[in-house]
C-alpha positions as CSV (number, residue, x, y, z in Angstrom):
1,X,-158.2,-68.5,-101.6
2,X,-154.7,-67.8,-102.8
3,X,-152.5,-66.8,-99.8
4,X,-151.3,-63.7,-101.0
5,X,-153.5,-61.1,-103.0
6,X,-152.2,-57.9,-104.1
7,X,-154.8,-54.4,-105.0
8,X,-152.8,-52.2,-107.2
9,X,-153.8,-48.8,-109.4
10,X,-156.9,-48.0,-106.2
11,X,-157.2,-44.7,-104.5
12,X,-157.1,-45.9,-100.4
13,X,-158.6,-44.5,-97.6
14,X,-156.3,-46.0,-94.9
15,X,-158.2,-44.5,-92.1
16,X,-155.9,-44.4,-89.6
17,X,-153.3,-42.2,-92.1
18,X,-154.0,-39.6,-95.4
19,X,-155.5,-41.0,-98.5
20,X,-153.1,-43.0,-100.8
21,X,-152.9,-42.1,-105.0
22,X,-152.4,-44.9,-106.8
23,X,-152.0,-47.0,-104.0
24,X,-151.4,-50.7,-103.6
25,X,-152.8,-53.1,-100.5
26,X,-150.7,-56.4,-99.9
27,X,-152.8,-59.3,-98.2
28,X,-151.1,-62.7,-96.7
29,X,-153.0,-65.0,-95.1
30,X,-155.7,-63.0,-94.0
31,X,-153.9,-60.2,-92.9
32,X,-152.6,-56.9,-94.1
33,X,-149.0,-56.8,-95.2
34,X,-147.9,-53.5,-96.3
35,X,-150.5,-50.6,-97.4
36,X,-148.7,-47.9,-99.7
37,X,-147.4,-46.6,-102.9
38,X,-144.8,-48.4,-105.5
39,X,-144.9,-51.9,-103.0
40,X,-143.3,-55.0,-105.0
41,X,-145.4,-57.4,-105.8
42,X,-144.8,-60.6,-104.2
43,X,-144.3,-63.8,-106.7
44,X,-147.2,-65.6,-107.3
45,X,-150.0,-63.3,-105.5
46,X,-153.2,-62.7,-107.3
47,X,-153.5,-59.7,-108.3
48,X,-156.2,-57.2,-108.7
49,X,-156.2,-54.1,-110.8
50,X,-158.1,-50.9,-108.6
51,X,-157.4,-48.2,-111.4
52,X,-159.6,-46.0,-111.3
53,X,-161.5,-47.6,-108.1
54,X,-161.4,-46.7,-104.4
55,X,-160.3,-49.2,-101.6
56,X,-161.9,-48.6,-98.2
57,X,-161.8,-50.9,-94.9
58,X,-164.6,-52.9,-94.3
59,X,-167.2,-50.8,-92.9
60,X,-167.7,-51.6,-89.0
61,X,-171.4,-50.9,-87.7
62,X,-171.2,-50.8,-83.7
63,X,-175.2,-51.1,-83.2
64,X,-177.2,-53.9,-85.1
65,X,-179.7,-56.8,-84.7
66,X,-178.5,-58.4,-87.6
67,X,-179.8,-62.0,-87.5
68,X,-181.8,-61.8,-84.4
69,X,-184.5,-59.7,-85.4
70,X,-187.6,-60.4,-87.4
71,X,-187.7,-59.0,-90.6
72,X,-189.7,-61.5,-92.7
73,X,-190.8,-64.5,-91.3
74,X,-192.4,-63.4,-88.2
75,X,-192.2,-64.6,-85.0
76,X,-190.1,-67.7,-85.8
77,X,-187.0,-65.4,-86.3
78,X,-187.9,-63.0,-83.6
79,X,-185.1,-63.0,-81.0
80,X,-184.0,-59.9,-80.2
81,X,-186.2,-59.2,-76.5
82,X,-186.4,-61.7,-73.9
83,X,-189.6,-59.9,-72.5
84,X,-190.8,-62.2,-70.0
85,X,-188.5,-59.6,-67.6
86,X,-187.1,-56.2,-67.2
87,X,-184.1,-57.4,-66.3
88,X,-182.1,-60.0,-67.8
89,X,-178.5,-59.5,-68.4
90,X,-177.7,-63.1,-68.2
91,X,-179.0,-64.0,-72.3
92,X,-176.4,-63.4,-74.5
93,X,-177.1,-62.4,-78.4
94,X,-174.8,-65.0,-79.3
95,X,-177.2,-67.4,-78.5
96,X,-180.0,-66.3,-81.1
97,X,-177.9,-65.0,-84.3
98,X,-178.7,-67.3,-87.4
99,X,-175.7,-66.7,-89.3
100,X,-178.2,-67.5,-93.0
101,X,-180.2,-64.6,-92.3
102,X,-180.6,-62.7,-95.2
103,X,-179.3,-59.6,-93.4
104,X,-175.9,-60.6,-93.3
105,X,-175.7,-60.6,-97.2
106,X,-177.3,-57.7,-96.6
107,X,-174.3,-56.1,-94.2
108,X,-171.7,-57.5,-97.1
109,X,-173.6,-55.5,-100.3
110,X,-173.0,-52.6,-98.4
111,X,-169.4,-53.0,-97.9
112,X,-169.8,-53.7,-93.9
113,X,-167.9,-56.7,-92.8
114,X,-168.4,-56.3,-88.9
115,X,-171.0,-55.2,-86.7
116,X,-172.0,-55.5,-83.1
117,X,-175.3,-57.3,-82.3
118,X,-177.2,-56.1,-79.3
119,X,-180.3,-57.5,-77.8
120,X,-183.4,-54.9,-78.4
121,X,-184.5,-51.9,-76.4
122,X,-187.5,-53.5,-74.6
123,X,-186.0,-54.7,-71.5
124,X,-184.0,-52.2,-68.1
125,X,-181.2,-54.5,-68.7
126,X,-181.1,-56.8,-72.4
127,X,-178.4,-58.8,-72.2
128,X,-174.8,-59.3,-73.3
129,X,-173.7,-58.0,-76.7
130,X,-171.2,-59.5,-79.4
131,X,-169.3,-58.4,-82.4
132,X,-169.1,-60.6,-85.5
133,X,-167.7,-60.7,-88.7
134,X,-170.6,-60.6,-91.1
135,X,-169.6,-64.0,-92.7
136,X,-169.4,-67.5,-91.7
137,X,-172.1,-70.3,-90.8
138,X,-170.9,-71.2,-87.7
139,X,-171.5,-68.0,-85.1
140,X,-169.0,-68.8,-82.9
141,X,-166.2,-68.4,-86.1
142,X,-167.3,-65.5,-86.5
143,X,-166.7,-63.7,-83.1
144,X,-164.1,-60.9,-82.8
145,X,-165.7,-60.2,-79.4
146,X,-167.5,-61.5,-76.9
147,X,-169.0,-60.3,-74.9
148,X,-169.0,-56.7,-76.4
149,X,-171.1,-54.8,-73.9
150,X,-174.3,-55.3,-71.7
151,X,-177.3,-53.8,-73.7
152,X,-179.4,-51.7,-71.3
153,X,-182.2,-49.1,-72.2
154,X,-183.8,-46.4,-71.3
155,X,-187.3,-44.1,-72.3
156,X,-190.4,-45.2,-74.4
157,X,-189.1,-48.4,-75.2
158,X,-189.6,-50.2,-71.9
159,X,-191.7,-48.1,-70.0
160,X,-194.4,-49.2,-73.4
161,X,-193.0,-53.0,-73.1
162,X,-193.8,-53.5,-69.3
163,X,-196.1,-50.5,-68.4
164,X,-198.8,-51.4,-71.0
165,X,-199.2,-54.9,-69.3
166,X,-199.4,-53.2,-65.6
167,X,-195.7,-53.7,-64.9
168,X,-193.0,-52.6,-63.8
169,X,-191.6,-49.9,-64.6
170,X,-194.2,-47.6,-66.0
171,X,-192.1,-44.2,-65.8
172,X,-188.8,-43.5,-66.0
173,X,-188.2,-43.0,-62.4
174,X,-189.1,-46.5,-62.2
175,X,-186.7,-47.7,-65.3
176,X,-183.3,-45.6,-63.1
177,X,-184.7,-47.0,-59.9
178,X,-184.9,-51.0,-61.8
179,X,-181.0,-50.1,-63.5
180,X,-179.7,-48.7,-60.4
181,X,-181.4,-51.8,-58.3
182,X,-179.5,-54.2,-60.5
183,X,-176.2,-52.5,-60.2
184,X,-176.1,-52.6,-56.5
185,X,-177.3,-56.8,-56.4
186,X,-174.3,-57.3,-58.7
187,X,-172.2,-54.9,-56.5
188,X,-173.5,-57.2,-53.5
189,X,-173.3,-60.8,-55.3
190,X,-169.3,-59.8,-56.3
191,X,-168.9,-59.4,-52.3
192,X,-170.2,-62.8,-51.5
193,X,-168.4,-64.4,-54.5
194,X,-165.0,-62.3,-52.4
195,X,-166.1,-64.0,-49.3
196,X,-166.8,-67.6,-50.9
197,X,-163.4,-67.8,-52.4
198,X,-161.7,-67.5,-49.0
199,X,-164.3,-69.3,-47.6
200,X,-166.1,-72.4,-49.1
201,X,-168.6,-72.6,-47.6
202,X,-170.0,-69.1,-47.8
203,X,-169.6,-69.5,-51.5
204,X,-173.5,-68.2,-52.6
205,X,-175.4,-70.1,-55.7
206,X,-174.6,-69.0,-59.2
207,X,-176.5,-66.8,-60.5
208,X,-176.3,-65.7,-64.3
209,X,-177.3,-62.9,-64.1
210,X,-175.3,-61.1,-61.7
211,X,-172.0,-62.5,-62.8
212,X,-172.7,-60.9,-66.4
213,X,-173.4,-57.8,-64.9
214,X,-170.3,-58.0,-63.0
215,X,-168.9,-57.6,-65.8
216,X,-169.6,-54.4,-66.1
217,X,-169.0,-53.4,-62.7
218,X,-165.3,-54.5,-63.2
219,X,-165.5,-52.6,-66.6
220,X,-164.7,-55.4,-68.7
221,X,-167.3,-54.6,-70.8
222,X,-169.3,-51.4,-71.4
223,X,-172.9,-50.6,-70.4
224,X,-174.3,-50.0,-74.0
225,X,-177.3,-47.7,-72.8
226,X,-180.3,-47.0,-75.7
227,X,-181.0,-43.4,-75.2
228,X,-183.2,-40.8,-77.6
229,X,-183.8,-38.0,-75.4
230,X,-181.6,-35.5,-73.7
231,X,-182.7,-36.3,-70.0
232,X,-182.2,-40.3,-70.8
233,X,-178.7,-39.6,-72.5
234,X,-178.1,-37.5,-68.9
235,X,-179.6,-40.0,-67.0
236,X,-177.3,-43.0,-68.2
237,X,-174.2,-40.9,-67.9
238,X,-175.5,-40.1,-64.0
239,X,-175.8,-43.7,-63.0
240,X,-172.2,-44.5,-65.2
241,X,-170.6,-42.4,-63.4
242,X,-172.4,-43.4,-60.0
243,X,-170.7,-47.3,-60.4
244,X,-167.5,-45.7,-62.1
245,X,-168.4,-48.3,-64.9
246,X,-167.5,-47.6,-68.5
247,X,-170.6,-46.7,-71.2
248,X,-171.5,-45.6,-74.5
249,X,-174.8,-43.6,-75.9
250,X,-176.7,-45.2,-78.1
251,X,-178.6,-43.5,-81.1
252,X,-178.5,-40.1,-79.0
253,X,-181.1,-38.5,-80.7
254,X,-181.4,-35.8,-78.8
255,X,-177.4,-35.1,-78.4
256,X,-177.4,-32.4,-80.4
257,X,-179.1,-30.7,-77.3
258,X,-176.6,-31.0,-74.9
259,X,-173.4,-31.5,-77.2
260,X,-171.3,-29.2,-74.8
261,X,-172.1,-31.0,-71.8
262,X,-171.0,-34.2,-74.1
263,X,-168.2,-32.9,-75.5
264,X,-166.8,-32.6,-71.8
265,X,-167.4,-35.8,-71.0
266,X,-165.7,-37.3,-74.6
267,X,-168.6,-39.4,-74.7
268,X,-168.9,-42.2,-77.2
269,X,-172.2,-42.1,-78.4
270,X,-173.2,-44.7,-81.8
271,X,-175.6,-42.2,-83.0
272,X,-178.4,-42.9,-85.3
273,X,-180.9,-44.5,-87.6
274,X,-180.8,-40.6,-88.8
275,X,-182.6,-41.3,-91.9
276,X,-185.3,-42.9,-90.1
277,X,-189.3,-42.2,-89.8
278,X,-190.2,-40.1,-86.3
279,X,-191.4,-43.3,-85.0
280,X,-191.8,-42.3,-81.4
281,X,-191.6,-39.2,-79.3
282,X,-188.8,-39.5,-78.4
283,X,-187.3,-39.6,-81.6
284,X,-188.9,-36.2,-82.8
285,X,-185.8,-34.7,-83.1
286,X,-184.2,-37.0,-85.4
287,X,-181.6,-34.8,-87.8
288,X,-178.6,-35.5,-90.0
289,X,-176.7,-32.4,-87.7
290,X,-176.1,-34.6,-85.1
291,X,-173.0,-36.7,-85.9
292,X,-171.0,-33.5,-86.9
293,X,-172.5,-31.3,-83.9
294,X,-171.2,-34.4,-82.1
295,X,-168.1,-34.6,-83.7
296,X,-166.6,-31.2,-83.2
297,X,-168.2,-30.6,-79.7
298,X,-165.6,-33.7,-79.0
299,X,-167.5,-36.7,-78.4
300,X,-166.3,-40.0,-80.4
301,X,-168.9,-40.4,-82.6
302,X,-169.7,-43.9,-84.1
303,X,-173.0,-43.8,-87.2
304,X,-175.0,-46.8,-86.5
305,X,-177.7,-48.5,-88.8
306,X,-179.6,-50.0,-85.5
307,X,-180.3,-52.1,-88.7
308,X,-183.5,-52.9,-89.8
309,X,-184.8,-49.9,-88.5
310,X,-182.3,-48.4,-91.2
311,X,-181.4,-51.1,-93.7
312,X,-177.5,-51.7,-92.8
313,X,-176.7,-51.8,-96.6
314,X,-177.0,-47.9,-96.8
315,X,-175.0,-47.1,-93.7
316,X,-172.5,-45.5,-95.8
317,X,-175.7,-43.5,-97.4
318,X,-176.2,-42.3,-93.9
319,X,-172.8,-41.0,-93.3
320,X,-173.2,-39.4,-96.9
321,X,-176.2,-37.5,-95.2
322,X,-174.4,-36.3,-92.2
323,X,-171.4,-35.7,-94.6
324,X,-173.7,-33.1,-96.5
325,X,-174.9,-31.5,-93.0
326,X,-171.6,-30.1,-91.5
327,X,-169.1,-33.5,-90.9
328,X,-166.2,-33.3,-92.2
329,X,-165.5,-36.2,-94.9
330,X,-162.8,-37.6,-92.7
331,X,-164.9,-37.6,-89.6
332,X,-167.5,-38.8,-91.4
333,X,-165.4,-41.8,-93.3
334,X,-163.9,-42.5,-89.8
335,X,-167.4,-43.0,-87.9
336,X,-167.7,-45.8,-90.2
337,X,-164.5,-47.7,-89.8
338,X,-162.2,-46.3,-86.6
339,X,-164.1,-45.0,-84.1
340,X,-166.8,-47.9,-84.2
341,X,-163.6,-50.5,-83.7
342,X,-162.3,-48.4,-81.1
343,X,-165.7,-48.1,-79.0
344,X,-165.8,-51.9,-79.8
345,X,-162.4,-52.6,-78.2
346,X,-161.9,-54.5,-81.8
347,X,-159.3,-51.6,-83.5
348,X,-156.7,-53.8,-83.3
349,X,-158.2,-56.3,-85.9
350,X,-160.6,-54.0,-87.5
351,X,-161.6,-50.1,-88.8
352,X,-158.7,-49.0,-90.7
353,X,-156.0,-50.2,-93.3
354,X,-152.9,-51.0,-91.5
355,X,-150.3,-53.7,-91.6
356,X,-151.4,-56.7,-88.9
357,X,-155.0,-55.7,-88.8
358,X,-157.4,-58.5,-90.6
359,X,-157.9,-58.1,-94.8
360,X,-161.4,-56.7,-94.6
361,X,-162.0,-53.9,-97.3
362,X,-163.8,-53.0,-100.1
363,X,-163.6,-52.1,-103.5
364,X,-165.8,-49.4,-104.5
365,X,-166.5,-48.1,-107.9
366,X,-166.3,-44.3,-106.8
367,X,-165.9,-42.4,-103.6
368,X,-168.8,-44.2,-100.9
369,X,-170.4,-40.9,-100.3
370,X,-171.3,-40.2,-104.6
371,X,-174.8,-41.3,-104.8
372,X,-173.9,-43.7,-108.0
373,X,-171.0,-45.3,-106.5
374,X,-171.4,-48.9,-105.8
375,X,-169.4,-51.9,-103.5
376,X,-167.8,-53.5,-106.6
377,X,-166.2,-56.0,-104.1
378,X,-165.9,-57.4,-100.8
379,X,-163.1,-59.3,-98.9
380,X,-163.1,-60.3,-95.0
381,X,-159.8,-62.0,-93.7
382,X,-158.7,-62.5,-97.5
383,X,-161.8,-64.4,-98.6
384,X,-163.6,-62.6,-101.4
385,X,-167.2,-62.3,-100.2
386,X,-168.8,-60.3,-103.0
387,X,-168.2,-59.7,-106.2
């Protein structure tokens, strides 16, 4: 990799600031050095020539499985539900990502270069999320944050894991009671921990799980609650609010419902697969509209593959589509890039094209959202990954 690398001639979407004509992008070392127009080249960087091109961040994703989820080989690579109990926010995602899978080449052809990996939807309480880069072989290299959030879920999804064996919970009384239940043991388990540090000898067992989700109750990390439909999304927000913990909504399906009562709240909700099959009943109301509805009722609005329900490649596809439907292009470019690093907690490094922030970008061949442009090229922290 040659230390310095210069993009000339491109059309850049900064992000963060209006779109630059003729622009030019200066990397050193992995990072971003300057971002604007008529910028001296520095002796000896390698240069690139972007006429005619456009230069975009690396697309961020804030709601993946990438390379914990089966997609070909069955079972072997199926590790994204520890289902053996409702509750268990001690596993970490970390500890199942394969950083070979297939899916990460996958992230890189469609100009994404990080994504948050949450455990699945099956369980009350999933486990601890992280976000990645989406190259390296060694996971832990890869980490911009960790943990990201505690994955928690609500609806169809485990009232059908544990109800159809006879277990709890069967409704979704029982999924708020099992939440709430968890909440208040951590709330307890922090008090003992209190008393054990001034006194020894009180000092209670460890226990995994409740010191992840204390976490959460300290709002180090958000609860990252899987909600479809409107009385879920109202649900999670109830029992945030009840623990004063942090949260975001995700794939709010049925958001466009109650956008007002969103809006107020400036909820971040990571809304999507949109261009999805009605897979459940939940998800019946599944429309393009809902990012832009989203959007100008207020909320921060982050579009999500949940990849591979939608393949991660075509999340800029998916913006497209809610582009078309009533979101403004630059709402629409920023759900993409910004506002995914900001509900991350990762904007410092990632999202938009500013001087400091990490030299992830692509090179595109036309504007993302034109149906025959293409990623042409793909860098994260300098390194060429594509193309």
């Amino acid at each position: 990799m040659n230390e310095t690398i210069a993009i000339t001639n491109a059309t850049i979407y900064p992000i963060s600031s209006p779109r630059i004509e003729n622009g030019v992008l200066i990397v050193h070392k992995g990072k971003i050095q300057q971002v604007g127009q008529d910028l001296p080249i520095p002796e000896g960087a390698y240069v690139i020539d972007a006429k005619g091109k456009v230069l975009l961040p690396g697309f961020v994703d804030a709601h993946t499985h990438i390379g914990i989820w089966g997609e070909w080989y069955g079972q072997p690579e199926y590790d994204g539900n520890e289902g053996s109990n409702p509750v268990t926010p001690g596993v970490r995602a970390i500890d199942s990502i394969w950083p070979a899978h297939f899916a990460f080449e996958d992230a890189r052809s469609g100009g994404v270069t990080c994504v948050q990996i949450t455990p699945g939807s099956g369980n009350v309480i999933g486990g601890e999320t992280v976000v990645v880069k989406t190259w390296g072989t060694i996971c832990d290299d890869m980490i911009v944050r960790n943990p990201a959030g505690m994955k928690a879920a609500l609806g169809e999804n485990p009232k059908g894991s544990y109800g159809s064996r006879g277990k709890a919970p069967k409704t979704r009384m029982g999924i708020a009671s099992i939440l709430r239940n968890a909440l208040f043991k951590a709330r307890d388990y922090s008090r003992k921990l209190e008393a054990g540090r001034q006194d020894p000898s009180k000092m209670p067992d460890t226990d995994l799980d409740m010191l992840s989700l204390i976490k959460v109750l300290n709002r180090e990390i958000p609860l990252r609650v899987h909600a479809h439909r409107a009385d879920d999304i109202v649900t999670a927000i109830r029992i945030a609010e009840e623990f004063d913990i942090d949260y975001s909504i995700e794939h709010c399906t049925d958001g466009i419902e109650i956008a007002e009562f969103l809006g107020a709240k400036k909820a971040r909700v990571n809304v999507g697969p949109s261009m999805w099959a009605r897979a459940k009943i939940e998800t019946l109301n599944i429309t393009p509209k809902t990012p832009g509805v989203l959007s100008k009722a207020g909320c921060h609005v982050s579009i999500i593959s949940d990849h591979p329900f939608h393949p991660i490649q075509y999340l800029s596809t998916t913006a497209a589509t809610a582009w078309a439907n009533g979101m403004p292009e630059e709402d629409a470019l920023r759900a993409i890039t910004l506002t995914p690093a900001e509900t991350l907690g990762v904007q410092d490094r990632v999202g938009s094209l500013e001087a400091g922030k990490d030299a992830d970008f692509g090179i595109w061949t036309g504007h993302p959202f034109k149906i025959r442009s293409r990623v042409e090229a793909v860098f994260i922290e300098g390194h060429k990954v594509l193309g």
